[in-house]
One Martini backbone bead per residue (centre of mass of N, CA, C, O) as a GRO file, in nm:
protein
  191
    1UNK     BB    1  -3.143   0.245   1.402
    2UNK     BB    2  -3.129   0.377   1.128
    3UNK     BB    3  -2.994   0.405   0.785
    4UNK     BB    4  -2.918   0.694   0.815
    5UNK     BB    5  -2.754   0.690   1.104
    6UNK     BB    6  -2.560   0.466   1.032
    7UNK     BB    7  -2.420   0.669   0.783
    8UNK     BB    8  -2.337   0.870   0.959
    9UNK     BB    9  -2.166   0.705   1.116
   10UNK     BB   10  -1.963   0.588   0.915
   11UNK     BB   11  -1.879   0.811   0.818
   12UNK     BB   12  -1.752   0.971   1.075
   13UNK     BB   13  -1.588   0.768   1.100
   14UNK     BB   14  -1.428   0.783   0.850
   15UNK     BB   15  -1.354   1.110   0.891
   16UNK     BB   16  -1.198   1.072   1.174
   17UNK     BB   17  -1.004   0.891   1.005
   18UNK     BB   18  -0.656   0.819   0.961
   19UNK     BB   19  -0.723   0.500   0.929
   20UNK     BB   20  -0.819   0.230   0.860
   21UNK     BB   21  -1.130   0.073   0.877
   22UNK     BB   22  -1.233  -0.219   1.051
   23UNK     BB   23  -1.507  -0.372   1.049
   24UNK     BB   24  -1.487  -0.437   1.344
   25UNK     BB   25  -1.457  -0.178   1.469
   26UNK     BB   26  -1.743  -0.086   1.380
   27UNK     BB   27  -1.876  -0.276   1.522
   28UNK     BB   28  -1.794  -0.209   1.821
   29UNK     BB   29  -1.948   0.055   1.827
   30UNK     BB   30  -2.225  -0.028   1.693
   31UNK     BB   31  -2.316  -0.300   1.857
   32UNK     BB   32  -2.269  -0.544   1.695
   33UNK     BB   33  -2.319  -0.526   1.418
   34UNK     BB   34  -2.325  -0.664   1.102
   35UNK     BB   35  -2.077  -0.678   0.867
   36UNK     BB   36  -2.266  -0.719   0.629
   37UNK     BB   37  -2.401  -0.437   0.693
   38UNK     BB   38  -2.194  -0.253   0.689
   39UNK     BB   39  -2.080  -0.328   0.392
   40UNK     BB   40  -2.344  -0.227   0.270
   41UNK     BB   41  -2.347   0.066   0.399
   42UNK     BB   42  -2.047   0.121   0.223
   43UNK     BB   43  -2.150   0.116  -0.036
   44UNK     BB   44  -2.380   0.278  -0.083
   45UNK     BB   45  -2.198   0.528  -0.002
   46UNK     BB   46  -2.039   0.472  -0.283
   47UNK     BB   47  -2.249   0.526  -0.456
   48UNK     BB   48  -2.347   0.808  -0.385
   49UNK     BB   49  -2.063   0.935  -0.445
   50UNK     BB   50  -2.017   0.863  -0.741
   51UNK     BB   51  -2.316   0.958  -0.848
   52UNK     BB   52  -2.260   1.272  -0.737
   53UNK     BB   53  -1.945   1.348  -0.805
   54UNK     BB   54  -1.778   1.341  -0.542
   55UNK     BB   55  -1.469   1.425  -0.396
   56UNK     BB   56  -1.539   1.138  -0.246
   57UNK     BB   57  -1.465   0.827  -0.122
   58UNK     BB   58  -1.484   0.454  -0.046
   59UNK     BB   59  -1.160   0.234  -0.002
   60UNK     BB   60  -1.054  -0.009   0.025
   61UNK     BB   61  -0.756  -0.041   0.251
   62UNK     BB   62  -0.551  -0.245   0.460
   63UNK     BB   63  -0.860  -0.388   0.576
   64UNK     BB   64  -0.990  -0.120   0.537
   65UNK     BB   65  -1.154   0.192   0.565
   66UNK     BB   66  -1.179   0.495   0.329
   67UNK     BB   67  -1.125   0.838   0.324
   68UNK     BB   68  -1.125   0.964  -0.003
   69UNK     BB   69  -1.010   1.103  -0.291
   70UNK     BB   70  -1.077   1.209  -0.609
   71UNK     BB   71  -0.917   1.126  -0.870
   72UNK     BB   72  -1.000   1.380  -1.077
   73UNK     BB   73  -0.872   1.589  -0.820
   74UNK     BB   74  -0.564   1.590  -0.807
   75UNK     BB   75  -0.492   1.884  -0.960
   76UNK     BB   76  -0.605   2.038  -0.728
   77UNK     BB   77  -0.472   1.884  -0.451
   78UNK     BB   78  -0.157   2.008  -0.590
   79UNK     BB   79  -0.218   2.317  -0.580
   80UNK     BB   80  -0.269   2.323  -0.277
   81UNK     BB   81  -0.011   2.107  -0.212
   82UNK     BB   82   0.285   2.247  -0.361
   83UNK     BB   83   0.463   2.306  -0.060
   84UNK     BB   84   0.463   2.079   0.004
   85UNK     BB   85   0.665   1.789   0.162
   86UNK     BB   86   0.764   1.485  -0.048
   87UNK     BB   87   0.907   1.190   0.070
   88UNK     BB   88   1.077   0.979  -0.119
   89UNK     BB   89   1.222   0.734  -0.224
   90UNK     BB   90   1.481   0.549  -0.319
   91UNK     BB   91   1.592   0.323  -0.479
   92UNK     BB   92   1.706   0.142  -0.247
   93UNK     BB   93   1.458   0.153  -0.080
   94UNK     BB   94   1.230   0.038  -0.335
   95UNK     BB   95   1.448  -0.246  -0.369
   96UNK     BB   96   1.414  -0.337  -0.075
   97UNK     BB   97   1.099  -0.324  -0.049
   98UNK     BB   98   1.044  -0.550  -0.284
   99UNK     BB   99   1.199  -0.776  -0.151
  100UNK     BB  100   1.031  -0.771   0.118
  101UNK     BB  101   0.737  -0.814  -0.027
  102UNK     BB  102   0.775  -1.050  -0.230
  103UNK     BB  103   0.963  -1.279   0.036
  104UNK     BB  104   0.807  -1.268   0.265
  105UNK     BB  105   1.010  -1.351   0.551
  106UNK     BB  106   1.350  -1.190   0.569
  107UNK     BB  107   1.631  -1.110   0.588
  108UNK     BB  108   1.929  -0.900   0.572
  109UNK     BB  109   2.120  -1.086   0.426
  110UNK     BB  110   1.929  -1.184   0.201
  111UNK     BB  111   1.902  -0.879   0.082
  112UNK     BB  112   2.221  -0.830  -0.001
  113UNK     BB  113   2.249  -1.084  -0.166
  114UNK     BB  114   2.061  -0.941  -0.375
  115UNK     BB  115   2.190  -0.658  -0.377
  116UNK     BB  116   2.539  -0.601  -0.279
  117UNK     BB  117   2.470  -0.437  -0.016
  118UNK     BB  118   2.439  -0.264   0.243
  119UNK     BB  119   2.130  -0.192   0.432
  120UNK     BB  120   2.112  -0.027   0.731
  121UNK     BB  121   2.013   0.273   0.624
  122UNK     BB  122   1.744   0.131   0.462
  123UNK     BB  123   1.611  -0.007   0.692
  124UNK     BB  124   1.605   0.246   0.903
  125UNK     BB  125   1.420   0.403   0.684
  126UNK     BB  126   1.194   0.219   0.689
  127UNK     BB  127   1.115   0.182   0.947
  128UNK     BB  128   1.060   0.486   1.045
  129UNK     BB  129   0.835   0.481   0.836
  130UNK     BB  130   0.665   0.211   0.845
  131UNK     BB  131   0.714  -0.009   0.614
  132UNK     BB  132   0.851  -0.225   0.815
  133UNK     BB  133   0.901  -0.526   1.007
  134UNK     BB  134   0.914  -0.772   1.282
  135UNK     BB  135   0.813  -1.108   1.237
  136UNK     BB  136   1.056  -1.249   1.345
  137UNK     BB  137   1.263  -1.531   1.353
  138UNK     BB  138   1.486  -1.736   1.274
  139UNK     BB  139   1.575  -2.050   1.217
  140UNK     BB  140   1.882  -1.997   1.304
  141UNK     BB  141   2.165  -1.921   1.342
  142UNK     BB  142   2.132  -1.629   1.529
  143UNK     BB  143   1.826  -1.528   1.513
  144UNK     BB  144   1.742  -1.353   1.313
  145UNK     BB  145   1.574  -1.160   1.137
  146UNK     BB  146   1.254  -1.109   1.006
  147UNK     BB  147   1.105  -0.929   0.742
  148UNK     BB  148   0.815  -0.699   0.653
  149UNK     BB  149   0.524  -0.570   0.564
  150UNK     BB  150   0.326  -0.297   0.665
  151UNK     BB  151   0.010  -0.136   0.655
  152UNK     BB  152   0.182   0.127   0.524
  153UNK     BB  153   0.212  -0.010   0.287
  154UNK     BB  154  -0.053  -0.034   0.163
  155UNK     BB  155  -0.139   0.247   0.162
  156UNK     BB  156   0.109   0.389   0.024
  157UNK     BB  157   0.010   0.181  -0.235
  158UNK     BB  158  -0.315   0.091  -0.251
  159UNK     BB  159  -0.345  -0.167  -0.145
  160UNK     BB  160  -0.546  -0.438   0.037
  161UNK     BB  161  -0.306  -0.634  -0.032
  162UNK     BB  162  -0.031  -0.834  -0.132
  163UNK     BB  163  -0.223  -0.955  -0.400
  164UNK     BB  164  -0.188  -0.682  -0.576
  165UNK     BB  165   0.074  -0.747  -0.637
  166UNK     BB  166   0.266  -0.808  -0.874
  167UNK     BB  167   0.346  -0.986  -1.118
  168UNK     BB  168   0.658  -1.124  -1.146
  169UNK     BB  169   0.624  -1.216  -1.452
  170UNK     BB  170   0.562  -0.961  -1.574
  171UNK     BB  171   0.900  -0.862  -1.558
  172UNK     BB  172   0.986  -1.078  -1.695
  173UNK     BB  173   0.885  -1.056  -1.964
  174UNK     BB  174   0.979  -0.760  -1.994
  175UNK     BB  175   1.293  -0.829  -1.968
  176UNK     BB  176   1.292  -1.032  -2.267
  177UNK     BB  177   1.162  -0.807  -2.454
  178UNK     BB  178   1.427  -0.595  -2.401
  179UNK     BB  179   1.664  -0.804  -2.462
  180UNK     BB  180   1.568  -0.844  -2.773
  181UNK     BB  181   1.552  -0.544  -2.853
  182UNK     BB  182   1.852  -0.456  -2.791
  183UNK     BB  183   2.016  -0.722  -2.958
  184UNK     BB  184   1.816  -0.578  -3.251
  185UNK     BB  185   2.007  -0.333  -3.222
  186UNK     BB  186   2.164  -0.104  -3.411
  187UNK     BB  187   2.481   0.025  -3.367
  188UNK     BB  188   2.601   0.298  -3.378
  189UNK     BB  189   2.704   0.550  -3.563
  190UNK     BB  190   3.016   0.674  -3.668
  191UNK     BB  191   3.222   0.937  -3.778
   0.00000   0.00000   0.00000
């Protein structure tokens, strides 16, 4: 098969997932090319995508590769999917994924210890929606669930691994940096 007929097949794959695909599964359609080939054929395909300033994108998230929209036209196709219902995280949700994120594999006790409230409809809520999993069980008395994020974490968030995620310490720098501006504001005066 030539590389433009290759290219239009791995496109074509691509068009056709609703979630990303993984080298090896390209792999496996295509009568085992080589992945470096197929990498190689991918990136090509993101660079005439960019160099022509087209609509769509491909790029590397959650362990493989996705067409997506271009981010400068995202103004766009917002005014098209006004209507649309976009159902976000809650706060307490968004603070149990990020201890799940951040700490995984953890039980359901620890992150309660460090929330300080039941987190049950908060898991069964993240669960649900397919943002983490149980990765297997904890060696401790009643051998709890452990829980961690799934790779629908990682597209919703745009990681390609969880190595994407933000350094805890940049969070703790920031939180030293307010603590010691708001110690320096001066009181509010009252008349």
């Amino acid at each position: 098969m030539s590389e433009d007929n290759l290219k239009a097949v791995i496109e074509a794959l691509l068009f056709a997932s609703d979630k990303p695909l993984a080298l090896e599964r390209i792999r496996n359609v295509l009568d085992n090319l080589q992945t470096d080939e197929i990498r190689k054929i991918l990136e090509d395909l993101g660079s005439e995508y960019e160099q022509a300033n087209r609509g769509i994108r491909i790029t590397e998230i959650a362990g493989g590769f996705q067409i997506i929209t271009a981010p400068g036209f995202a103004p766009f196709l917002k005014k098209l999917y006004k209507e649309r219902h976009t159902e976000k995280l809650s706060k307490p949700a968004l603070e149990t994924l990020a201890i799940i994120a951040y700490k995984q594999p953890v039980t359901k006790l620890e992150i309660e210890s460090l929330r300080n409230v039941n987190i049950d409809g908060v898991m069964q809520n993240l669960s649900d929606k397919g943002l983490i999993r149980v990765t297997g069980r904890k060696k401790a008395p009643g051998r709890p669930k452990v829980y961690g994020t799934s790779s629908l974490f990682l597209e919703y968030f745009g990681l390609k691994s969880l190595e994407e995620l933000p350094k805890i310490d940049n969070f703790q720098n920031a939180l030293s940096v307010k603590e010691v501006i708001d110690e320096n504001k001066e009181p509010a005066q009252t008349n």
